[in-house]
C-alpha positions as CSV (number, residue, x, y, z in Angstrom):
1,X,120.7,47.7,175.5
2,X,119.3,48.1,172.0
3,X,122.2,46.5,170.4
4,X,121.4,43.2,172.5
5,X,118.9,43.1,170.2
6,X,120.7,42.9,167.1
7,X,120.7,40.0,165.0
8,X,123.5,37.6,165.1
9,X,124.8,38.9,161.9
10,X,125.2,42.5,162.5
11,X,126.6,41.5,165.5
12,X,129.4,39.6,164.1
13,X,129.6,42.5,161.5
14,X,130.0,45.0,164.3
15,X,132.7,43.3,165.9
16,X,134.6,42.5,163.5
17,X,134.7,46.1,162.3
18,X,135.4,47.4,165.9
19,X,138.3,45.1,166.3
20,X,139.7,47.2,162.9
21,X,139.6,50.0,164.5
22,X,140.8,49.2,167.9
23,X,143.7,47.3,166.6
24,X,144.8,50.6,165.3
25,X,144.6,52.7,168.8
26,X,147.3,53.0,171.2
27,X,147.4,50.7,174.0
28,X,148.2,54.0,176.8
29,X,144.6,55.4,175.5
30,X,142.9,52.8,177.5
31,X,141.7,53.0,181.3
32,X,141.7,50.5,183.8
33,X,137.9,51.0,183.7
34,X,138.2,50.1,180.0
35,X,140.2,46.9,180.0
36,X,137.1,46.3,183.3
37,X,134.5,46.9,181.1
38,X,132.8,48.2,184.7
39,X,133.7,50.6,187.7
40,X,132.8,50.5,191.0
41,X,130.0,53.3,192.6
42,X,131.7,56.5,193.8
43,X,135.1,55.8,192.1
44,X,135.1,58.1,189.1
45,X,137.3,61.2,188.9
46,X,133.7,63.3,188.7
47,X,132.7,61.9,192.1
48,X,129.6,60.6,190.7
49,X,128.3,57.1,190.9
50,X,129.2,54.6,188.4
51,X,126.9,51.9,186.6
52,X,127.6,48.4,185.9
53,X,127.1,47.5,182.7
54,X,127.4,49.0,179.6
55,X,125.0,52.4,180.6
56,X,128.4,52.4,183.7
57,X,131.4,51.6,180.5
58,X,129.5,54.8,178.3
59,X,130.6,57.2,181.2
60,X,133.8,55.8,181.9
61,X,134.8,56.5,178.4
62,X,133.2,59.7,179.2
63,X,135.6,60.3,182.0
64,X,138.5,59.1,179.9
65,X,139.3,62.5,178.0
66,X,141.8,60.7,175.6
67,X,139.0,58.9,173.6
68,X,137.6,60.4,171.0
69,X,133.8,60.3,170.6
70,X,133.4,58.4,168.0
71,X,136.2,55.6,169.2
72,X,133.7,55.9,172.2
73,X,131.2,55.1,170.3
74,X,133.1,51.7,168.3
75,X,134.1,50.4,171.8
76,X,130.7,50.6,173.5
77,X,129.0,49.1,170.0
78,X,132.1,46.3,170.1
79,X,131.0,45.3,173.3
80,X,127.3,45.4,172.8
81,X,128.1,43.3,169.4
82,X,130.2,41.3,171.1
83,X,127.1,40.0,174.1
84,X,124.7,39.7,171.3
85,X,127.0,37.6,169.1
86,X,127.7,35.4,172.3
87,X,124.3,35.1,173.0
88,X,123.3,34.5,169.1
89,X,125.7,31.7,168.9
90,X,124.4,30.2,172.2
91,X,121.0,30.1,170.7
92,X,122.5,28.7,167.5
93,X,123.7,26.0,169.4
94,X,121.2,25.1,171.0
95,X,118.8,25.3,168.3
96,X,121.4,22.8,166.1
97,X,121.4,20.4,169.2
98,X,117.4,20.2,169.1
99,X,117.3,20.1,165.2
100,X,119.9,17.4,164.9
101,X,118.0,14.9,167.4
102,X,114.8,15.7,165.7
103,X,117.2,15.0,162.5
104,X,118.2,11.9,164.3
105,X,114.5,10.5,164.9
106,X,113.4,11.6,161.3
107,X,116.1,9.9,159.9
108,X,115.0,6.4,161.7
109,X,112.1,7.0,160.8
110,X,112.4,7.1,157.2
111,X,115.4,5.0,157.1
112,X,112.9,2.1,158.6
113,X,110.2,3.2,155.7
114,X,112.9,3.1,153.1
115,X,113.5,-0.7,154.5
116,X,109.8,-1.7,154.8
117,X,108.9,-0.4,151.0
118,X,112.3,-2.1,149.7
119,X,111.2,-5.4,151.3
120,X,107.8,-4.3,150.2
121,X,108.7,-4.1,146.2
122,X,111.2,-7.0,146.6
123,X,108.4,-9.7,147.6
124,X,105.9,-8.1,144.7
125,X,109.0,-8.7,142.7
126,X,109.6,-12.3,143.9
127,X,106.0,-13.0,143.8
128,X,105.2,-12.5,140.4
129,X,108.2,-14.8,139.4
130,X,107.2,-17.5,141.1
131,X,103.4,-17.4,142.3
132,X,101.8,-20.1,140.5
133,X,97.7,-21.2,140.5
134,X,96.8,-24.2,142.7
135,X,99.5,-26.4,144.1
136,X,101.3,-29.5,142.1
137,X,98.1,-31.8,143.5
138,X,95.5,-29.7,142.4
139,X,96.8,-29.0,138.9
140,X,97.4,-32.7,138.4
141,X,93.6,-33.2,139.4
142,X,92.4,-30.5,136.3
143,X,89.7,-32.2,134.5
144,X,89.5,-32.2,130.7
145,X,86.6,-29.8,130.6
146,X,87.7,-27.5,128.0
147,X,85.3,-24.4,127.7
148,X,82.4,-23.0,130.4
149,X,79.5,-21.7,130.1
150,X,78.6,-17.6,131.2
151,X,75.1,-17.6,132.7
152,X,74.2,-13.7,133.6
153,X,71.6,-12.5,136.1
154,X,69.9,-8.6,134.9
155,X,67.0,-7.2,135.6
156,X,65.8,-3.7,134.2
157,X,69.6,-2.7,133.9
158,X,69.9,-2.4,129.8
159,X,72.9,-1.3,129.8
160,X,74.8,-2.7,132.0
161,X,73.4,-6.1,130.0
162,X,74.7,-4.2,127.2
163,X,78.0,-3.8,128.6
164,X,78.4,-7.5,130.5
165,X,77.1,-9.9,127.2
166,X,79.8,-7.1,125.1
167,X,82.7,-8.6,127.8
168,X,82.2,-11.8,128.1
169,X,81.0,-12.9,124.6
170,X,83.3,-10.9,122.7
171,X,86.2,-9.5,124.9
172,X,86.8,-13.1,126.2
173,X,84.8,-15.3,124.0
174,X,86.2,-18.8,123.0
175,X,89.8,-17.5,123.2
176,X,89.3,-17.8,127.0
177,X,87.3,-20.8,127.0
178,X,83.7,-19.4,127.2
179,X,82.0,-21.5,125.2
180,X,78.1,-19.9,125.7
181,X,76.8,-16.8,127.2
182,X,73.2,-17.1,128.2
183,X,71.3,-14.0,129.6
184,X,68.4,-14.6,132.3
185,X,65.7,-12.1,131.4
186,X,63.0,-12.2,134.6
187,X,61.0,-8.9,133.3
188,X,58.0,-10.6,132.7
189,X,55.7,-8.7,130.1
190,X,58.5,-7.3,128.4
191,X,60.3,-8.4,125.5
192,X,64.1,-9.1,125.9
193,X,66.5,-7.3,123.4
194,X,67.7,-9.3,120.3
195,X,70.8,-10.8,120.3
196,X,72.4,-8.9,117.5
197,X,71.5,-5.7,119.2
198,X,74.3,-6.2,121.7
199,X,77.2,-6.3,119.3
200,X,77.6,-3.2,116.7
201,X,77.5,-3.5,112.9
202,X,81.2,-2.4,112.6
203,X,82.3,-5.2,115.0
204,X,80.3,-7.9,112.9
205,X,82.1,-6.6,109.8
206,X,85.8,-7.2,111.3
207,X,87.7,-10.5,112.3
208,X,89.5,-9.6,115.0
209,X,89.4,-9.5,118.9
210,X,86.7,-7.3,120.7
211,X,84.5,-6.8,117.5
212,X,83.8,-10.6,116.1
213,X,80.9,-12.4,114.3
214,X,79.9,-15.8,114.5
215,X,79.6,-16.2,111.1
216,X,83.4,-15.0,110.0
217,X,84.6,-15.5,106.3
218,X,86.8,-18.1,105.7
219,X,89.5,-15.1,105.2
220,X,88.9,-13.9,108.7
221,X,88.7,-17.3,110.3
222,X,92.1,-18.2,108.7
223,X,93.7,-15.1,109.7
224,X,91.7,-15.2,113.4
225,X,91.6,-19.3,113.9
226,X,91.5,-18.7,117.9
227,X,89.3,-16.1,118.3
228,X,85.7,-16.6,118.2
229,X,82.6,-14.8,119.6
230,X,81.2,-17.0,122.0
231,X,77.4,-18.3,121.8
232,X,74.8,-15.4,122.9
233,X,71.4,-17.1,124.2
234,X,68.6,-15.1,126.2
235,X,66.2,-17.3,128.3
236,X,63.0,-15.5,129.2
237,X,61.8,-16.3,132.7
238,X,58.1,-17.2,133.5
239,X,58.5,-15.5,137.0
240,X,59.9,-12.3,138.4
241,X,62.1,-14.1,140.8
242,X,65.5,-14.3,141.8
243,X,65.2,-18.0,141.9
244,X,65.2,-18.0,138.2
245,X,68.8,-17.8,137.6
246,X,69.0,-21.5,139.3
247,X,66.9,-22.7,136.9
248,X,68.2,-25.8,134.7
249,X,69.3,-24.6,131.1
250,X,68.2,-26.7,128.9
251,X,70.5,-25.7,126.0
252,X,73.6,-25.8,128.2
253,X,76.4,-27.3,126.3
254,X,79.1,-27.7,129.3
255,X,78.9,-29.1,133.1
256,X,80.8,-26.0,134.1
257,X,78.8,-23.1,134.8
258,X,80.1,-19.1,135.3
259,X,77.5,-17.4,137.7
260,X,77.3,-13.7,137.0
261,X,75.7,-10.2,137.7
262,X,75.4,-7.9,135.1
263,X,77.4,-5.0,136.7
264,X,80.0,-7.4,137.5
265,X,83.4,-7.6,134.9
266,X,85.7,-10.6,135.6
267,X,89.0,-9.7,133.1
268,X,89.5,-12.8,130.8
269,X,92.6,-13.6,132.0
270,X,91.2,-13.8,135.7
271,X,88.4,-15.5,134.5
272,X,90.1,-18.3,132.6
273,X,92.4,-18.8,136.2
274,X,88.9,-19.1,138.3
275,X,87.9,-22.0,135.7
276,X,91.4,-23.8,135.8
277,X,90.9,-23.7,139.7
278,X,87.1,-25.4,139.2
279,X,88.7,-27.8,137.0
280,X,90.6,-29.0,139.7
281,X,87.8,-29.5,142.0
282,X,84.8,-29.6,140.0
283,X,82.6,-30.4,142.7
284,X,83.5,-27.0,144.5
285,X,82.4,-23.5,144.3
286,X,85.0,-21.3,142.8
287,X,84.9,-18.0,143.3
288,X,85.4,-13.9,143.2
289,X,84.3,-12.9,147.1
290,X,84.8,-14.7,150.1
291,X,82.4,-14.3,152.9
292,X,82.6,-15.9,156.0
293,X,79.4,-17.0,158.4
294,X,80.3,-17.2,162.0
295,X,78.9,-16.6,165.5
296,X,79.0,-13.1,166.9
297,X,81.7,-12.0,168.8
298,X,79.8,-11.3,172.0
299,X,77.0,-13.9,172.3
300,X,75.8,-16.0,175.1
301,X,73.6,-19.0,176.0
302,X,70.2,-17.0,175.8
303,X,71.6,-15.5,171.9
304,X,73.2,-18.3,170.4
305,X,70.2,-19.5,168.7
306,X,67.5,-17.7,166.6
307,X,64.2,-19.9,166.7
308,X,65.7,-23.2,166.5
309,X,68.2,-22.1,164.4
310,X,72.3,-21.2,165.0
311,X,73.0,-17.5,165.2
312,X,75.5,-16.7,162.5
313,X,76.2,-13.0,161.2
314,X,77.4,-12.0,157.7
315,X,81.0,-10.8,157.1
316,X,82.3,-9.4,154.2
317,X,86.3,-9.6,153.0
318,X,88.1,-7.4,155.8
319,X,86.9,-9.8,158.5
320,X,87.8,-12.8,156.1
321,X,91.5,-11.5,155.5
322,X,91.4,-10.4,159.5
323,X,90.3,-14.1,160.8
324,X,92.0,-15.7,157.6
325,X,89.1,-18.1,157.1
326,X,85.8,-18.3,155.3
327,X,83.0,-20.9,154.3
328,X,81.2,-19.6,151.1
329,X,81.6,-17.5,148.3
330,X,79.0,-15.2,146.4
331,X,77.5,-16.5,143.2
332,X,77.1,-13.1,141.9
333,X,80.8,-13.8,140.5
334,X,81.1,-17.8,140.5
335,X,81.9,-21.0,139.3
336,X,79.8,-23.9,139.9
337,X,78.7,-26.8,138.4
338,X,75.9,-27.5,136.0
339,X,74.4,-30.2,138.7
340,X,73.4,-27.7,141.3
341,X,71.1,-26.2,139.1
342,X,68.9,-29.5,139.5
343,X,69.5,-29.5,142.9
344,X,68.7,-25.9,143.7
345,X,65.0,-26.5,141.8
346,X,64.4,-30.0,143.0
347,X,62.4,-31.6,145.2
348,X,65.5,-31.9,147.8
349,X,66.2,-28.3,148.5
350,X,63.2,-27.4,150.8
351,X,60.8,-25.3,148.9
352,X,61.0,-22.8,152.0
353,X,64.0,-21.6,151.4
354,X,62.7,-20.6,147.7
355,X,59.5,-18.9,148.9
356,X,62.0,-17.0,151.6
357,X,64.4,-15.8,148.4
358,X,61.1,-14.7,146.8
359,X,59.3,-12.8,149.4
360,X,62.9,-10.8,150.8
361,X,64.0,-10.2,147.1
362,X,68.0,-11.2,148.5
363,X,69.8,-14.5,149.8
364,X,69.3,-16.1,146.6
365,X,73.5,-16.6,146.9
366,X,73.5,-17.5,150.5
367,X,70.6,-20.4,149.5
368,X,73.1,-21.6,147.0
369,X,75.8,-21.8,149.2
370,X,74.2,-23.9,152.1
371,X,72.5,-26.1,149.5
372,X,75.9,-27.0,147.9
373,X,77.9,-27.1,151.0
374,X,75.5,-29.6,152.6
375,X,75.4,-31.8,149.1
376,X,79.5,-31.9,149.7
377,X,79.9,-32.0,153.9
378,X,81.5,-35.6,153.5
379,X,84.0,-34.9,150.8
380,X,86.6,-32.4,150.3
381,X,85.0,-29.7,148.1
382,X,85.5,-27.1,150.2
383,X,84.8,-23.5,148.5
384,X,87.7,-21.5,146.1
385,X,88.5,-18.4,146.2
386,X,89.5,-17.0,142.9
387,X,91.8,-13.7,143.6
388,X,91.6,-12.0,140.6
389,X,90.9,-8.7,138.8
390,X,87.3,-7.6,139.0
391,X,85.1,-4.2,138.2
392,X,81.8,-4.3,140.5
393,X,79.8,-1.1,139.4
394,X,76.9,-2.2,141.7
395,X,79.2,-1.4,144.2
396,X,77.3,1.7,143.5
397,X,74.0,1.0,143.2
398,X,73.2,-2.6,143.5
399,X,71.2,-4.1,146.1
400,X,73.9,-4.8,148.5
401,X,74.4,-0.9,148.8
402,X,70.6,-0.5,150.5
403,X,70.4,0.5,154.2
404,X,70.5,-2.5,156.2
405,X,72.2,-4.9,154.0
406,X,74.4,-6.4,156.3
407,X,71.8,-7.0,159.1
408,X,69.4,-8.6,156.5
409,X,71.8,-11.3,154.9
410,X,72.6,-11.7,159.1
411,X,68.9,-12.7,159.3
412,X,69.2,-14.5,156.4
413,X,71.5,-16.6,157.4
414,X,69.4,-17.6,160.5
415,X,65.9,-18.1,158.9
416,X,67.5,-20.5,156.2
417,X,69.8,-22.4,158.8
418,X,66.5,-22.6,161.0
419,X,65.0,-24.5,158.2
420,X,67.6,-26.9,157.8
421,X,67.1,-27.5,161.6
422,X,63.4,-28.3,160.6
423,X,64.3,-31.2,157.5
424,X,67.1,-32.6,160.3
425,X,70.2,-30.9,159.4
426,X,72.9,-29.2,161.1
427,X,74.9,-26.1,159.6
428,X,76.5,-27.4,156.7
429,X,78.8,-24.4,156.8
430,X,83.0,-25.4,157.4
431,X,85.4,-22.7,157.9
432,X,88.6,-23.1,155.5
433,X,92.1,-21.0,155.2
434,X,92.0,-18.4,153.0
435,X,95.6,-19.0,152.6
436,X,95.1,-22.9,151.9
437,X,91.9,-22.3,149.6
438,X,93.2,-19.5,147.4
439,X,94.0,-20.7,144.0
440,X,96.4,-18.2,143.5
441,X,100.0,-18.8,145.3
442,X,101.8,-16.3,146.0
443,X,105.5,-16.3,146.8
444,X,106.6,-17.0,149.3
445,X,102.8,-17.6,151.2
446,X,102.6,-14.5,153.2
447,X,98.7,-14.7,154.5
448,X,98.8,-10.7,153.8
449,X,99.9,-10.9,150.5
450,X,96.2,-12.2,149.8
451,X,93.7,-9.5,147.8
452,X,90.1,-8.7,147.1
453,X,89.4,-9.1,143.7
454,X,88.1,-5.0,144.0
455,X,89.8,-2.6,145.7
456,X,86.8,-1.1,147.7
457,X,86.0,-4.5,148.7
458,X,88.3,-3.4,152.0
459,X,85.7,-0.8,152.7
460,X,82.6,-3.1,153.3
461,X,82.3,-2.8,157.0
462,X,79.2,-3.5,158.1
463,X,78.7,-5.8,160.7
464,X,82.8,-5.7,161.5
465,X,82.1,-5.5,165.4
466,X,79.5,-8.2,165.6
């Protein structure tokens, strides 16, 4: 019984080493009760009871006085082999069926993965052969506005100042069309850093890209014709308020007009494709992060309004690339134009909406948005969005990281719409395609093949199931 326990390799060497020797004994030496392998109870010369099995074929070939012990021995460990190999190669067998149709299904499996990543890198492939910016109409519309101008939003954040008016002056600067950079300084009391200060000494001293001055010897600027350092102006703020970055600029030298945060990086080339898609609709905004503004999922007669005002809620980019639509964009990375500015201070956009952005310290961007969506409703100057390349270290940080965000630009969105209500004016707020209003193409148009501009931009959730 022990030797039904051996493993299937023993057993095969056992029998074939007890066939050697058997081959070699006469064929007389064998008993009927041999060539049986088992003998009937009360059969034996001895008179005593026979076993089945191999315990019963051990005393047969005790009985049998012409086998020697240890030929004894080799037959009853042939036989014994002989079982467990059976049974080993049974269990093989089975074992090989049950691996080769897990085999089977694993094979599917990652014969179907293997397709989907081949199809995968073959669209990336085709798309950036032929993805273009803006179809044949809207690049025939560009208007001859050559350059733009950077207008960035800080606040107590030195270096991240540091780091933004370093990018966009100098990185970019005129060789990607930014013609001024002009710094919003709203800490009132405290003196803004000089302009100088932002650019090193060794970086003033050489004439070439990402360390430029704007005074360059006539050497350099023969050497460097394209590459300039773009105009650095800081405007100092009479009022802590986040109303001040609307505020017209008075040395503005272009009707385009790059709206900013300071922990916001576009990359240059990105950049100069968001102002080639506000050249061809100039009226529109262009920009970096879609949001959309649309009922809740679940409302009802009793919730749809919010005194006097349509219920809306805030949804950030997974429910935009989800629902494949959206109605603003965020001005914290945007294009606009110059003309807003007067609008956004004037005597047209109610002064409620101001005081609002003042005493919540946020919205600022959703004011902008209903104020220039209602000043276009009749035309065609839908919003832009810009895919592109961006680095948002307030991801991090910033204000829209603060418990509660999502529920507060919600109620935003209600209070403000609840004032149009009150000067006579419906929600000004269309939803557009996020394939249709994307100034990027991509090849051949798959609505999935559409990006955030940041990559942790899919994990803004917040308000996803309202």
């Amino acid at each position: 019984s022990r030797m039904r326990r051996l493993p299937c390799a023993f057993g095969a060497t056992m029998v074939g080493r007890d066939r050697h020797v058997l081959r070699n004994r006469p064929i007389a030496s064998f008993s009927t009760s041999d060539q049986l392998g088992h003998s009937a109870s009360g059969d034996a010369s001895d008179g005593r009871p026979r076993r089945s099995g191999l315990r019963g074929q051990n005393h047969a070939y005790d009985g049998d006085k012409s086998i020697t012990p240890p030929a004894k021995r080799l037959m009853v460990a042939s036989i014994a082999a002989s079982a467990a190999a059976a049974k080993c190669a049974e269990m093989t067998s089975v074992a090989r069926s049950r691996y080769w149709q897990l085999a089977l299904r694993l094979r599917v499996l990652v014969l179907v993965a293997a397709v989907l990543v081949a199809l995968s890198w073959l669209l990336a492939l085709l798309d950036v052969m032929f993805s273009t910016y803006g179809t044949a109409s809207q690049q025939a519309s560009i208007t001859t506005t050559s350059s733009f101008a950077v207008v960035i939003n800080t606040y107590k954040r030195p270096d991240r100042l540091h780091d933004a008016v370093l990018h966009y002056a100098e990185t970019c600067g005129t060789e990607y069309s930014v013609e001024q950079v002009l710094v919003v300084w709203s800490q009132v009391g405290v003196d803004p850093p000089a302009v100088d200060s932002f650019f090193s000494a060794a970086s003033d001293a050489v004439g070439v890209r990402g360390g430029q001055s704007s005074t360059l010897t006539a050497e350099a600027s023969d050497l460097y014709p394209g590459r300039r350092r773009s105009e650095v102006i800081v405007i100092r703020s009479e009022k802590d308020s986040l109303n001040s970055r609307f505020l017209p600029i008075k040395d503005l030298k272009t009707d385009a007009v790059f709206m900013v945060d300071d922990d916001v990086r576009v990359d240059c080339s990105s950049l100069l494709h968001g102002f080639r898609g506000w050249q061809s609709s100039p009226d529109s905004m262009v920009g970096y992060y879609p949001r959309l503004a649309s009922p809740p999922l679940l409302s009802d007669a009793s919730s749809d309004s919010v005194a006097g005002g349509k219920r809306l809620v805030y949804h950030t980019f997974p429910i935009v690339y989800l629902r494949g639509v959206f109605n603003m964009v965020l001005t914290k990375a945007c294009f606009l134009h110059s003309r807003y500015l007067k609008l956004y201070s004037g005597d047209v956009h109610p002064q409620e909406i101001r005081d609002y952005v003042d005493q919540h310290k946020n919205c600022e961007d959703v004011a902008m948005s209903l104020l220039v969506a209602n000043a276009t409703r009749n035309t065609d100057a839908a919003p832009i969005y810009a895919e592109g390349s961006v680095t948002d270290t307030g991801l991090f940080g910033g204000i829209s990281t603060g418990t509660g965000h999502m529920r507060t630009r919600s109620d935003c969105l209600g209070d403000m719409i609840r004032i149009y209500a009150e000067h006579g004016w419906d929600v000004p707020l269309f939803d557009v395609p996020l394939s249709e209003r994307s100034w990027l193409r991509h090849y051949p148009g798959l609505r999935y093949q559409i990006r955030p501009g940041n990559f942790f931009e899919w994990f803004s959730l917040g308000n996803i199931l309202t």
